[in-house]
Phi, psi and omega in degrees: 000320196290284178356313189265310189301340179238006146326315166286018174244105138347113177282155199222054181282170187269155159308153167276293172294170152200185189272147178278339182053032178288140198294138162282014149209162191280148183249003155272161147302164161257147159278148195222041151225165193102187180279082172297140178216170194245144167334319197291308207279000184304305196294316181306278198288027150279304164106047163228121187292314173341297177312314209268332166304320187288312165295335164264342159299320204296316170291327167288307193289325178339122171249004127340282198263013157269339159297315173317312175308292213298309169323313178304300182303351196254352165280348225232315203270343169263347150258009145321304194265014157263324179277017177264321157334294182274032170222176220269200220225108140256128186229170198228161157211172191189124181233149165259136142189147179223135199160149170295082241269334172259169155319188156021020177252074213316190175257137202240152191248110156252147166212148179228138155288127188187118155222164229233086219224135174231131160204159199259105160340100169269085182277331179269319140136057176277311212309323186305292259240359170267301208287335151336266191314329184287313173284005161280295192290322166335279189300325153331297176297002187256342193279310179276001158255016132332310195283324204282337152273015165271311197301304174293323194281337163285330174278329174315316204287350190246355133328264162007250167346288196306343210254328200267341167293297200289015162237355149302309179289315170288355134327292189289334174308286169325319189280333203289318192288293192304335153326286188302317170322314204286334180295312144338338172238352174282319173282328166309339206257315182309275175006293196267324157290032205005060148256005188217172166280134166290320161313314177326313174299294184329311201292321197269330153291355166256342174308328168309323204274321162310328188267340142331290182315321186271024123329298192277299158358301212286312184313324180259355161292335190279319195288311183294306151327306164342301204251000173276335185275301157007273217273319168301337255174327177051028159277163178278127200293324184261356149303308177319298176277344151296351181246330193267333172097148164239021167228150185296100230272163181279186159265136210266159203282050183341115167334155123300172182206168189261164171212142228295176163288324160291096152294011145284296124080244212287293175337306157320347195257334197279124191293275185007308165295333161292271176314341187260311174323303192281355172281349182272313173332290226281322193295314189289292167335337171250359147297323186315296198312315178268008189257327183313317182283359159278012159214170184298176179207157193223129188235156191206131164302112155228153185212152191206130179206090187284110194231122208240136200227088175230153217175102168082036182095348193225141204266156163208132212241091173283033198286145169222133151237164188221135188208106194122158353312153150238093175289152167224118184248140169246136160299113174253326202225119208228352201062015163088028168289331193272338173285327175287341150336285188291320158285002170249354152317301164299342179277319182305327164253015163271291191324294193294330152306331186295285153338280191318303170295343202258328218284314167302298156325293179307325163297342182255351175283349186284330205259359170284318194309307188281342175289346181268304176333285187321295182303319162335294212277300174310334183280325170277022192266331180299326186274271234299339151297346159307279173267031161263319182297354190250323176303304188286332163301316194297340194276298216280318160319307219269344184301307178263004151284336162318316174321304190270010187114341171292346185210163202273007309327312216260339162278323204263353137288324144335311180279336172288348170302318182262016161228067108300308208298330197274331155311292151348285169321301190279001181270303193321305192286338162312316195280334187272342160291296184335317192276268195341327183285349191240013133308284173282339140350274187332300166320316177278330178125036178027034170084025173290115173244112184297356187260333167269352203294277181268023141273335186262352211305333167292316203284194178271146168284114195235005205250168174247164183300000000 
């Protein structure tokens, strides 16, 4: 009777879900060029192992994702013992003894067998609205170290990159410098042949000396990428730089990879969005959870004891059961603690829509971020290739007018200056497509599948970024 009566009082949870309030289209373009590959599979389908070795130190050296690891598990043992809440309690004993406890009483042998069982009626259904929320903060927590290895694994790759542009660039440096020297000992020689000016010196020694300077800048900008993979990776430095080499690589040729048309979509893929989602879960369960303590709750009792007495020879079998209490507590009287409960719960889960919508926003403005970079840096690869292609026909005009006499040293270094300079540029917007392609990775949710998220949410966290 208590069981149907209080069955009918109902939790009043606020939604679980709510609306994401998402644009139904990207108001950037997408990319469509190159080779589509799928998320999971983008590092691979670079094909350089160096990367892909440094992306697996990294996650192992992370202390991002090892923390992340230590949440999930400690989220995974609380939902254990919330679903362990809805079944009953058993507990067992088992005693010996033997001794006199009076005078004139021989010495006797007890022994007792026993067990003890409790469970508590979830008839309004808080325990459900725990066990709820903890499988929510699982699959969160599995979502959110899913984010923290996209995380490492995007700084690694854009370390990388950068170390591998900035040893390009201390190429063009180099040659650049040697350019300015050389003008610089040509105007010496104008100089003393009285054809040239002493400003004329001054000026082409100290452009020697800038660019000297900005060499050694470059070199140590290259050293600091180094001990920054380092420092990412917990490899050893001079193993580190014996793998990485010392001459300079081209820059590789990035995949392309799709991103869906729909940024809801595309949204659904990002654990972050995920993990804020399932926190709007946890917020609505813990309105339940206080609106729960406002009503009665029924618990219900048993005990079984198998008990053997034996004295002077004689056994005596002293078994007890037990069935009961079957309690029922009612809330009568609190000063209106349990109703402030139940408001700040619900204020608390407002906060998390609130949080969850702006969490949204901010994700669909990072893959906006990133599709205007990326479009950006591809629409300009074409002119900054133009004019490299152009710089170098010109180098090569004054190269063979030089031959023939026609031009002076001090032109055909000039002219190689601007195309050190149009190379340079264009290794820069190369390093600035990368990072955008490794942006919107990011952006996208790194091949994060929320459907495998909460069928495993039990399992070990196994997938890679």
């Amino acid at each position: 009777m208590c069981a149907l009566l209080l069955s009918a009082c109902a939790l009043g949870l606020p939604p679980k879900s709510v609306s994401s309030q998402v644009s139904p289209q990207w108001q950037a373009p997408l990319p469509h060029q190159g080779q589509r590959s799928s998320l999971r599979g983008w590092w691979q389908a670079q094909g350089d192992p160096l990367l892909l070795d440094l992306l697996d130190a990294a996650q192992d050296a992370s202390a991002s994702v090892a923390q992340a690891g230590a949440r999930l598990q400690s989220a995974r043992a609380s939902q254990a013992a919330a679903r362990a809440a809805l079944l009953p309690r058993v507990d067992g004993s088992l005693a010996t003894s033997r001794g006199q406890t009076q005078p004139a009483i021989p010495v006797a042998t007890s022994s007792t067998l026993g067990a003890q069982a409790s469970w508590e009626l979830d008839v309004v259904g808080a325990n459900r609205v725990v066990k709820d929320a903890a499988d929510a903060q699982a699959q969160a927590g599995q979502a959110q170290w899913h984010d923290a290895r996209v995380a490492v694994a995007a700084e690694v790759a854009n370390t990388y990159f950068a170390l591998r542009a900035c040893r390009r660039q201390a190429e063009i440096a180099e040659r650049d410098a040697a350019s300015r020297q050389e003008t610089a000992r040509l105007t010496a020689l104008l100089l003393r042949a009285g054809l040239a000016r002493s400003g004329d010196l001054a000026l082409a020694q100290a452009s020697a000396a800038d660019s000297r300077r900005r060499l050694t800048q470059q070199h140590a900008d290259c050293d600091l990428s180094v001990k920054a993979l380092v420092a990412l990776t917990a490899l050893d430095e001079p193993l580190l730089r014996q793998r990485l080499g010392t001459h300079p690589l081209p820059a590789p040729e990035l995949p392309g990879f799709a991103v869906a048309q729909v940024p809801a979509q595309t949204i659904r893929q990002r654990p972050d969005v995920f993990a804020a989602e399932r926190d709007v879960v946890v917020a609505s369960a813990a309105v339940g959870s206080a609106q729960a303590q406002r009503w009665p709750r029924l618990t219900l009792n048993g005990a079984i004891g198998a008990l053997r007495y034996s004295s002077a020879g004689t056994d005596t079998d002293m078994s007890t059961w037990s069935f009961g209490p079957l309690a029922l507590s009612l809330p009568l009287y609190d000063a209106g603690l349990r109703a402030a409960n139940v408001d700040a719960a619900q204020a608390n889960y407002a906060q998390s829509v609130v949080a969850y919508r702006a969490k949204v926003r901010a994700a669909v403005r990072e893959v906006e971020d990133a599709l205007v970079a990326l479009q950006s840096a591809q629409a300009r690869r074409a002119d900054a290739t133009l004019a490299f292609t152009g710089y170098a026909q010109a180098f090569d005009s004054s190269s063979q007018r030089y031959q023939q006499g026609m031009a002076s040293l001090v032109e055909l270094e000039e002219a190689r200056r601007y195309v050190l300079a149009a190379e340079s540029a264009l290794d820069a917007l190369e390093l600035e497509r990368q990072r955008a392609w490794v942006s919107l990775y990011r952006a996208a949710g790194g091949g994060w599948e929320p459907e495998g998220a909460q069928a495993t949410s039990a399992s070990s966290p196994s997938a890679a970024p």
